[in-house]
C-alpha positions as a Markdown table, in Angstrom:
| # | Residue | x | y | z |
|---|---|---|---|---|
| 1 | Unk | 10.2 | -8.0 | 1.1 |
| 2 | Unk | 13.5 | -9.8 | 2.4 |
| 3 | Unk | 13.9 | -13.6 | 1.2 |
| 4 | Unk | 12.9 | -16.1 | 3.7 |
| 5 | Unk | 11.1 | -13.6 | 6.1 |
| 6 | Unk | 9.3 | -16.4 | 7.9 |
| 7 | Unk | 12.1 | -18.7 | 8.6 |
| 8 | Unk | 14.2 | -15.1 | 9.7 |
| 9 | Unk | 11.2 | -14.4 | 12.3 |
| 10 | Unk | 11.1 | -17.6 | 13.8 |
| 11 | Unk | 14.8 | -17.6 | 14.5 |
| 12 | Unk | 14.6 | -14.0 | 15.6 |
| 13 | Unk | 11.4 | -14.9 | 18.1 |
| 14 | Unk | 13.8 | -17.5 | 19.6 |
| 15 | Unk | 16.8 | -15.1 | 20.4 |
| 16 | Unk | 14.0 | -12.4 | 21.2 |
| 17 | Unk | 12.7 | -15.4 | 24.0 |
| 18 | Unk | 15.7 | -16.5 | 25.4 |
| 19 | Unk | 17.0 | -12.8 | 25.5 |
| 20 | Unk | 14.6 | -11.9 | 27.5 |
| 21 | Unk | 14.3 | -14.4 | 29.7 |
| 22 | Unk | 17.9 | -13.5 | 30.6 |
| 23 | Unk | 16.8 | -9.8 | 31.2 |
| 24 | Unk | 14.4 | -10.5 | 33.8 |
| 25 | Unk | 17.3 | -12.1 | 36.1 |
| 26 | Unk | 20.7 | -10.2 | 34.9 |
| 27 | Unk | 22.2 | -7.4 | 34.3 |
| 28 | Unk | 21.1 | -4.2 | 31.8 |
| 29 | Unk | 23.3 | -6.0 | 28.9 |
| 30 | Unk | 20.5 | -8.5 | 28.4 |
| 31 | Unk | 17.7 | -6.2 | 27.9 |
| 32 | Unk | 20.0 | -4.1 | 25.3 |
| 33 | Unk | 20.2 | -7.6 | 24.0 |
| 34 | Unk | 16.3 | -8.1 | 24.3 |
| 35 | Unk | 16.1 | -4.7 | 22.2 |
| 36 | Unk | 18.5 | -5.4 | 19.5 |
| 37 | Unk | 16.9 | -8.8 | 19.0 |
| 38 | Unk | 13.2 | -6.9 | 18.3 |
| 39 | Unk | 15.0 | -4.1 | 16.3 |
| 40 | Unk | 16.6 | -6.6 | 14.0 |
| 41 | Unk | 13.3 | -8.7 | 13.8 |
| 42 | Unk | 11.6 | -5.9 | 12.4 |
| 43 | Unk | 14.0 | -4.5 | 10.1 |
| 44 | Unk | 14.3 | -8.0 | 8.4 |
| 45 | Unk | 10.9 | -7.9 | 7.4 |
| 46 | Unk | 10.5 | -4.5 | 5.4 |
| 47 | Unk | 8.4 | -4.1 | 2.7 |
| 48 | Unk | 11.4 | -3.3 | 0.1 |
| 49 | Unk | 14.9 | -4.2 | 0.2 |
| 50 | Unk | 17.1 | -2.2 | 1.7 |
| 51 | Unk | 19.3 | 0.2 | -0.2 |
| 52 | Unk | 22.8 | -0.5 | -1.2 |
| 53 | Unk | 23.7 | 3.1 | -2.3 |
| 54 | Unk | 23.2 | 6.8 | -1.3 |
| 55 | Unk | 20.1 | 6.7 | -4.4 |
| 56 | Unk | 19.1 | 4.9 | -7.3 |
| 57 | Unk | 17.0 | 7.1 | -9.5 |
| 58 | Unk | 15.0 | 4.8 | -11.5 |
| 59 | Unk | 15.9 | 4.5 | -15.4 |
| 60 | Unk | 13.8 | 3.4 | -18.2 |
| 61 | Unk | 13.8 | -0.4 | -17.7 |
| 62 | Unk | 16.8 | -2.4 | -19.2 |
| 63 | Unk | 18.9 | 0.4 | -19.1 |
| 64 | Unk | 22.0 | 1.1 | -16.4 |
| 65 | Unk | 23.0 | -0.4 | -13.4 |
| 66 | Unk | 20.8 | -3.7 | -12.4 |
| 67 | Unk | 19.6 | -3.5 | -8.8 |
| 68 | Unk | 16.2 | -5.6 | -7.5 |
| 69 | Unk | 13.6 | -4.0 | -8.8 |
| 70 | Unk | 13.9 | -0.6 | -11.2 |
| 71 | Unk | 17.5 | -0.3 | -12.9 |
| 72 | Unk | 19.6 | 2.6 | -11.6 |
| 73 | Unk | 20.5 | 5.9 | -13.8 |
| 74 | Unk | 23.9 | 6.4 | -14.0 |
| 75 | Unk | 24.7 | 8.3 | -11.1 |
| 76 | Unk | 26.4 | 10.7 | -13.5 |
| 77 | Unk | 23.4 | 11.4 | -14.7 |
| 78 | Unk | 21.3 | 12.1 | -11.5 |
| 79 | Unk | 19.7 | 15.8 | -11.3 |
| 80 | Unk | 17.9 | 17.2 | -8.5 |
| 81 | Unk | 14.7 | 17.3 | -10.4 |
| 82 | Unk | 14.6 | 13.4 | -10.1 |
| 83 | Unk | 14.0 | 14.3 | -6.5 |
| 84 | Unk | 11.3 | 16.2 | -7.0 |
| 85 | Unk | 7.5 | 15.4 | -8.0 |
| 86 | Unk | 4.6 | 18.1 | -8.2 |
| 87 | Unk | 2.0 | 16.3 | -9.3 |
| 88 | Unk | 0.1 | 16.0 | -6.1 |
| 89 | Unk | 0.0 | 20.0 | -6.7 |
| 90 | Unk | -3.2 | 19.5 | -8.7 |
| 91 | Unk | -6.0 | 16.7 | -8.0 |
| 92 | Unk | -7.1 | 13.8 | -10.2 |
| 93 | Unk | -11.0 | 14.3 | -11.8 |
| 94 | Unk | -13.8 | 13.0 | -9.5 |
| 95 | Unk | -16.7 | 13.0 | -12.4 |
| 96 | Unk | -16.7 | 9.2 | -12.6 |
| 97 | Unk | -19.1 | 6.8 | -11.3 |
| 98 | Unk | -17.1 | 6.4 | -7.6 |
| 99 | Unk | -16.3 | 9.9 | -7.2 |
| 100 | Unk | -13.1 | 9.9 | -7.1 |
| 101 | Unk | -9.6 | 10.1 | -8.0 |
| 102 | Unk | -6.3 | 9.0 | -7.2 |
| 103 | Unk | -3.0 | 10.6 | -8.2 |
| 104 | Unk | -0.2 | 7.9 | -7.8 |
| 105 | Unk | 3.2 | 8.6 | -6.7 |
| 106 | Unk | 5.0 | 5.5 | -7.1 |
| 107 | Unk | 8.3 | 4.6 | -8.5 |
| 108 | Unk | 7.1 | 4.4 | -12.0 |
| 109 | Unk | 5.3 | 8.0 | -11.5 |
| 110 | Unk | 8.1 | 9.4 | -9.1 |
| 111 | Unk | 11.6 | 7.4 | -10.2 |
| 112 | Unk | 13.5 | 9.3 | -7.5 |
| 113 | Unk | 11.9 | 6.7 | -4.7 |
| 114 | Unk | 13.7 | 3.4 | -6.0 |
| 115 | Unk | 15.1 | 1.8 | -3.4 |
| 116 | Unk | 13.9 | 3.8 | -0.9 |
| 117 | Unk | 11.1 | 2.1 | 0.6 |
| 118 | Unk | 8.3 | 4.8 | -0.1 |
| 119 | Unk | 5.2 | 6.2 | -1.5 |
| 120 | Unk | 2.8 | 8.4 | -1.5 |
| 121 | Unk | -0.8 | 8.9 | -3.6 |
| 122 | Unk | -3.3 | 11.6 | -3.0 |
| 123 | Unk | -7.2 | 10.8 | -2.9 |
| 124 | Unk | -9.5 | 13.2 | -4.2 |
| 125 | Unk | -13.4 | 12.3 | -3.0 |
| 126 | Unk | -16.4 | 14.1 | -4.2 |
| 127 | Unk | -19.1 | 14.9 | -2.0 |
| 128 | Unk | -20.5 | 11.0 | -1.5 |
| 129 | Unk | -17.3 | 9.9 | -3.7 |
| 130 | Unk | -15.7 | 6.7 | -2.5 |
| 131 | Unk | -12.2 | 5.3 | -3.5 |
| 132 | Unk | -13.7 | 1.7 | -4.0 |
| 133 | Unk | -12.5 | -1.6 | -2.0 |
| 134 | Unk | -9.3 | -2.6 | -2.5 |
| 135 | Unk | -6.0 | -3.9 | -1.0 |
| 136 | Unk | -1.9 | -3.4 | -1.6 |
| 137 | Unk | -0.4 | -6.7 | -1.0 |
| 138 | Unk | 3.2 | -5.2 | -0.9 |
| 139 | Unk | 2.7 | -2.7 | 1.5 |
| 140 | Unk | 0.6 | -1.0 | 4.5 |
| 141 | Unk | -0.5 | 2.5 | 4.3 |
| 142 | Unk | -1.0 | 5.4 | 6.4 |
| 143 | Unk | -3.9 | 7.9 | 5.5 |
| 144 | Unk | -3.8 | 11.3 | 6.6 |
| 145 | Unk | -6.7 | 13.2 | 5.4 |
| 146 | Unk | -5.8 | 16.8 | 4.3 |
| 147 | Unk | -9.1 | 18.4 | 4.2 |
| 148 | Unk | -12.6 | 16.8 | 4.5 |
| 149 | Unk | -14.2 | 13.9 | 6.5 |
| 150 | Unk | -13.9 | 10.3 | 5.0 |
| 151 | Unk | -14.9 | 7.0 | 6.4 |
| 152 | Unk | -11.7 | 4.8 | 6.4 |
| 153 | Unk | -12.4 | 1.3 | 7.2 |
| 154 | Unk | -10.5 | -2.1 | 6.3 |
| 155 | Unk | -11.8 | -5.9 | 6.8 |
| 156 | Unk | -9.4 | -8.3 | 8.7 |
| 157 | Unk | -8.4 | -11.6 | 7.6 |
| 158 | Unk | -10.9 | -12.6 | 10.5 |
| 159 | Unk | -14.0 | -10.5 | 8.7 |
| 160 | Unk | -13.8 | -7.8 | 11.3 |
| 161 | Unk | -14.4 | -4.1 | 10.1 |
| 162 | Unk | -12.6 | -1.7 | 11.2 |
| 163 | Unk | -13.4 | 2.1 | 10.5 |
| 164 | Unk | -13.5 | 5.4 | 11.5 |
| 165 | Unk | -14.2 | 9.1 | 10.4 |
| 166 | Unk | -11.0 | 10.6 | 9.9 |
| 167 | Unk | -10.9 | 14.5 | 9.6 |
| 168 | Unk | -8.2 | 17.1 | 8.6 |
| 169 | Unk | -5.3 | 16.7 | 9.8 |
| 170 | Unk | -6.1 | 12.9 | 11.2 |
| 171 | Unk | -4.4 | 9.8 | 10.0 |
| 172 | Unk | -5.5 | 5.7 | 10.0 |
| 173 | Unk | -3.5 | 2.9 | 9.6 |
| 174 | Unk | -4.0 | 0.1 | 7.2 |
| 175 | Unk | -2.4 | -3.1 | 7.7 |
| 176 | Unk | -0.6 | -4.6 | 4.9 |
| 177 | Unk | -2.7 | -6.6 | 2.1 |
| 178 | Unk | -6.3 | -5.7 | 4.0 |
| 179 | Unk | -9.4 | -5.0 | 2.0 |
| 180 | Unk | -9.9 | -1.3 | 2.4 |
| 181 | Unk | -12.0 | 1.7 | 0.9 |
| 182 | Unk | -11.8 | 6.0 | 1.9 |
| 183 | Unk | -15.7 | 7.4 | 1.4 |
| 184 | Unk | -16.0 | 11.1 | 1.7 |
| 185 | Unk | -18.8 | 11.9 | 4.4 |
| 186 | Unk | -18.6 | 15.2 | 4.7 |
| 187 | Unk | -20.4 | 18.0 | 2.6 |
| 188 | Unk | -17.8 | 18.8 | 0.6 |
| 189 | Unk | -14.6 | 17.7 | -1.0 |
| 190 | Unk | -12.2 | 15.4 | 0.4 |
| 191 | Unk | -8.7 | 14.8 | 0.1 |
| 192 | Unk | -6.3 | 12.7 | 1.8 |
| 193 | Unk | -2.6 | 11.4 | 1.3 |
| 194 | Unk | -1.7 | 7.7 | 1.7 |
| 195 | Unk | 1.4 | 7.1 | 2.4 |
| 196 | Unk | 3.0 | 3.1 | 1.7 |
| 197 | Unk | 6.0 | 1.5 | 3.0 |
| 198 | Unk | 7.2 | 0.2 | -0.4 |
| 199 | Unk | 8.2 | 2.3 | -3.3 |
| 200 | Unk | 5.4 | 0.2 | -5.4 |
| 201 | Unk | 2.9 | -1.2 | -3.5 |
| 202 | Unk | 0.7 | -2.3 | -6.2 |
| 203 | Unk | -3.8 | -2.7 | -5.8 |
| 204 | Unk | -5.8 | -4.9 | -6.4 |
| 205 | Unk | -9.3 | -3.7 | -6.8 |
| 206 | Unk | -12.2 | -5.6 | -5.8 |
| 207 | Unk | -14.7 | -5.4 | -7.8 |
| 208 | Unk | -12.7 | -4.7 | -11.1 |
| 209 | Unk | -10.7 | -7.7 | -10.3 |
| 210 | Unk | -13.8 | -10.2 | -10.0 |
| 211 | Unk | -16.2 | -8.9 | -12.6 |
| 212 | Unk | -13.4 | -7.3 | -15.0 |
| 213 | Unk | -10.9 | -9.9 | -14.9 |
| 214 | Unk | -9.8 | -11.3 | -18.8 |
| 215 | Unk | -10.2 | -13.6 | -19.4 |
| 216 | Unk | -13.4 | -13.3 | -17.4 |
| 217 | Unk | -13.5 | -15.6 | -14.7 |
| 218 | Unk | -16.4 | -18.2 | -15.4 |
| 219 | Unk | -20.0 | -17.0 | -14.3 |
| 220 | Unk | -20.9 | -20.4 | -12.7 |
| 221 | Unk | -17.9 | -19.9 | -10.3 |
| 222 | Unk | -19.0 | -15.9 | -9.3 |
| 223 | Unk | -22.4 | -17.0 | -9.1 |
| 224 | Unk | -21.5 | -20.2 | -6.5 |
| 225 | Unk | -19.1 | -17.8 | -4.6 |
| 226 | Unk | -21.8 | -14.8 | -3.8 |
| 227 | Unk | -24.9 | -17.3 | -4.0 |
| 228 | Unk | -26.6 | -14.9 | -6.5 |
| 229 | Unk | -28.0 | -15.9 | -9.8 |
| 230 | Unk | -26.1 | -15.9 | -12.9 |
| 231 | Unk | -28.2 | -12.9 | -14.5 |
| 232 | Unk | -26.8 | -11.2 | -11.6 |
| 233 | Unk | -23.1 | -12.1 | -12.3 |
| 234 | Unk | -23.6 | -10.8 | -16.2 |
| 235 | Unk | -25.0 | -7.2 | -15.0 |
| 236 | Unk | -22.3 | -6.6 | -12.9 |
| 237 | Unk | -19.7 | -7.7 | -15.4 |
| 238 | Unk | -21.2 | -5.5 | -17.9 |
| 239 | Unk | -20.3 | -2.5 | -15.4 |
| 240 | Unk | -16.1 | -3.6 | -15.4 |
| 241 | Unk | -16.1 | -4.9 | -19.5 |
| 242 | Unk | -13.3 | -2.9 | -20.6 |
| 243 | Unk | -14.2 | -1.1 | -24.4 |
């Protein structure tokens, strides 16, 4: 994300303001002006930095050229097999207690996307599988389901859900950072493709996150928080204890 994006917007909203205030009683300039202002707004506020060369495939950290985020392989070096990634050719297993599985496609899976500002994972559900709640705080993502029905559904910072049954060939937007799950709905296998505006977006999962944490967040504080008794806390910590 660029440096100083909230100080950037609010100067931005002030040009966009006056800009258009000027379009509604001159000539065409202004609203070119108007535009500009908005295009500019946005593309301050990416999820990645913007890329200050043709590519930077990603090299084993601490290694060639330094640039925010991955290191760069020597250009020299560059084949056009780091362009390429088949692993979402095959689908991760789905014989686990959710049901599903996720085949990232990050930078650190795919190192031909640093710098650019992308990624992709594929979902596979099982019938009743459900990729569990969880939220990228770096980046939206767009879902396109590929063959199946899932529920796709994401809680505002408001508490408002927001779902729908996506099918093949439909997509669903999820706003940056949101809480968010995909649950297969149909009778058979589901599989989707989520696509992220950052080259890693990173997850936090829910669940995991609260009752696997180490060191393990106190039980007195989970129990308080969801108003359940402690015995309650210790079962469902005994589901996410790693080993």
């Amino acid at each position: 994300m660029a440096p100083n994006c909230q100080s950037q917007n609010d100067s931005h909203i002030i040009t966009v303001r006056r800009a258009r205030s000027r379009a509604m009683s001159r000539s065409p300039a202004s609203l070119l002006l108007l535009l500009l202002s908005a295009a500019t707004l946005v593309a301050t506020c990416r999820g990645d930095p913007e890329p200050v060369q043709d590519f930077c495939v990603a090299a084993p950290r601490g290694d060639g050229e330094a640039f925010p985020g991955l290191p760069c392989k020597p250009a020299s070096t560059v084949v056009s097999d780091d362009f390429f990634f088949a692993a979402h050719a095959r689908g991760a297993s789905t014989d686990n207690p959710t049901g599903s599985g996720v085949t990232p496609g990050n930078v650190e899976a795919f190192p031909g996307l640093n710098t650019l500002g992308l990624s992709l994972n594929r979902v596979d559900l099982a019938p009743g599988g459900v990729n569990p709640l969880h939220s990228h705080p770096r980046s939206a993502e767009l879902v396109h389901v590929e063959d199946g029905e899932m529920l796709v559904g994401f809680v505002s910072t408001e508490g408002k859900f927001y779902s729908k049954v996506v099918r093949a060939g439909e997509s669903f937007v999820i706003p940056r950072g949101m809480m968010h799950f995909q649950y297969n709905v149909g009778a058979g296998a589901a599989r989707a493709m989520t696509v992220f505006n950052s080259q890693l977006p990173g997850v936090v999962l829910a669940a995991q996150s609260l009752f696997g944490a180490e060191p393990e967040i106190p039980d007195a504080v989970l129990a308080k928080s969801f108003q359940v008794d402690a015995e309650i806390i210790k079962l469902l910590k005994s589901k996410f204890r790693k080993g």
